[in-house]
N, C-alpha and C positions, 0 to 999 in steps of 0.2 A: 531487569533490563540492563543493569549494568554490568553485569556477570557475559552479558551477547554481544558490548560495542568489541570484543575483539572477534569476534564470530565472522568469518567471511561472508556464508549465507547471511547471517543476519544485516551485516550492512549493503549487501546487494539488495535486500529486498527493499529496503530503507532508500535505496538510492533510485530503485524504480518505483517506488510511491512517492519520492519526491519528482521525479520526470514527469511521471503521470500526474501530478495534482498540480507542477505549474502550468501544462498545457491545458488541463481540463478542471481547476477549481471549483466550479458549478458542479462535478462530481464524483470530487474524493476527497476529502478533507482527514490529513492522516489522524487516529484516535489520538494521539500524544496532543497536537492544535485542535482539536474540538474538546479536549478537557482543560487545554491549560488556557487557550485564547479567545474562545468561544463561549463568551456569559449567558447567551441565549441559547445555547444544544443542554437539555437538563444530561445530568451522566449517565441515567438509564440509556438514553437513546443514544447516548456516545457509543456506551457498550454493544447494544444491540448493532451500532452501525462497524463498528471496531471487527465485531466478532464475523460479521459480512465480508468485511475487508480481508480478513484474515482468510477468509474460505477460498477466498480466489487468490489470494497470491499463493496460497499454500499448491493450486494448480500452478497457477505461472511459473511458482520455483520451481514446480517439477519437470517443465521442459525442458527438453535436451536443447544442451550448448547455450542453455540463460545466461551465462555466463558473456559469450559472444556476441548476443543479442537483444540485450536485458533494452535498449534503447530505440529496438526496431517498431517499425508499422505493425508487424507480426504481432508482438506485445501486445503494443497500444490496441492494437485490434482486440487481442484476446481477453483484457480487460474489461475493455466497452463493453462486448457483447454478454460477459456473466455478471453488469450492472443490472 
Protein backbone atom coordinates (compact mmCIF):
# COMPACT_ATOMS: atom_id res chain seq x y z
CA UNK A 1 0.00 0.00 0.00
CA UNK A 2 2.63 2.23 0.35
CA UNK A 3 4.17 1.82 -2.81
CA UNK A 4 0.13 3.43 -4.18
CA UNK A 5 -0.28 6.65 -1.81
CA UNK A 6 1.56 8.33 -4.83
CA UNK A 7 -0.71 6.69 -7.27
CA UNK A 8 -3.38 9.21 -8.62
CA UNK A 9 -5.92 6.32 -9.38
CA UNK A 10 -5.18 4.91 -6.12
CA UNK A 11 -5.95 7.95 -4.10
CA UNK A 12 -9.04 8.95 -6.05
CA UNK A 13 -10.52 5.71 -5.39
CA UNK A 14 -9.53 6.36 -1.58
CA UNK A 15 -11.20 9.47 -1.77
CA UNK A 16 -14.54 8.10 -3.16
CA UNK A 17 -14.68 5.40 -0.48
CA UNK A 18 -14.21 7.86 1.81
CA UNK A 19 -17.32 10.22 0.32
CA UNK A 20 -19.09 7.26 0.03
CA UNK A 21 -18.71 5.83 3.73
CA UNK A 22 -19.35 9.25 5.41
CA UNK A 23 -22.61 9.59 3.69
CA UNK A 24 -23.61 5.93 3.91
CA UNK A 25 -21.63 4.37 7.02
CA UNK A 26 -24.35 1.72 7.53
CA UNK A 27 -22.80 0.51 4.14
CA UNK A 28 -19.20 0.70 3.41
CA UNK A 29 -16.79 0.53 5.98
CA UNK A 30 -13.34 0.89 4.12
CA UNK A 31 -11.18 -2.68 4.72
CA UNK A 32 -8.13 -0.47 6.20
CA UNK A 33 -11.12 0.72 9.51
CA UNK A 34 -12.77 -2.85 9.65
CA UNK A 35 -9.21 -4.32 10.36
CA UNK A 36 -7.67 -1.65 12.21
CA UNK A 37 -10.83 -0.18 14.17
CA UNK A 38 -13.34 -2.73 14.13
CA UNK A 39 -12.66 -5.36 17.23
CA UNK A 40 -15.89 -7.02 16.38
CA UNK A 41 -15.54 -7.58 12.16
CA UNK A 42 -13.27 -11.17 12.61
CA UNK A 43 -10.47 -10.56 9.32
CA UNK A 44 -11.94 -13.29 7.52
CA UNK A 45 -15.07 -11.18 6.89
CA UNK A 46 -13.09 -8.02 6.61
CA UNK A 47 -11.41 -9.83 3.62
CA UNK A 48 -14.46 -11.26 2.18
CA UNK A 49 -16.15 -7.77 2.48
CA UNK A 50 -12.73 -5.87 1.25
CA UNK A 51 -12.53 -8.00 -1.69
CA UNK A 52 -16.52 -6.98 -2.38
CA UNK A 53 -15.39 -3.51 -2.13
CA UNK A 54 -12.77 -3.92 -4.39
CA UNK A 55 -15.05 -5.40 -7.36
CA UNK A 56 -17.17 -2.49 -7.63
CA UNK A 57 -14.88 0.24 -7.32
CA UNK A 58 -12.72 -1.60 -9.80
CA UNK A 59 -16.21 -0.59 -12.07
CA UNK A 60 -16.51 2.75 -10.83
CA UNK A 61 -12.71 3.51 -11.65
CA UNK A 62 -13.50 2.54 -14.91
CA UNK A 63 -16.05 5.13 -15.82
CA UNK A 64 -15.26 7.61 -18.06
CA UNK A 65 -14.30 11.23 -16.68
CA UNK A 66 -14.22 9.51 -12.72
CA UNK A 67 -12.08 11.87 -12.50
CA UNK A 68 -14.63 14.81 -13.08
CA UNK A 69 -17.34 13.06 -11.21
CA UNK A 70 -15.81 10.89 -8.64
CA UNK A 71 -18.37 13.05 -6.06
CA UNK A 72 -21.53 12.86 -8.31
CA UNK A 73 -25.28 11.19 -7.63
CA UNK A 74 -24.02 9.19 -10.79
CA UNK A 75 -21.37 7.50 -8.39
CA UNK A 76 -23.13 7.46 -5.31
CA UNK A 77 -25.83 5.81 -7.53
CA UNK A 78 -23.61 3.34 -8.95
CA UNK A 79 -22.28 2.14 -5.94
CA UNK A 80 -25.62 1.50 -4.06
CA UNK A 81 -26.90 -0.38 -6.66
CA UNK A 82 -23.85 -3.26 -6.90
CA UNK A 83 -24.30 -3.33 -2.91
Amino acid sequence: MRDKTADKTFLLQKRIEAHFSAKHPEKWIPLYSMVTYSPHIRYSEALVNGNKQQAIMDKIMAMPDIEAKWDSAEVENAILNSL
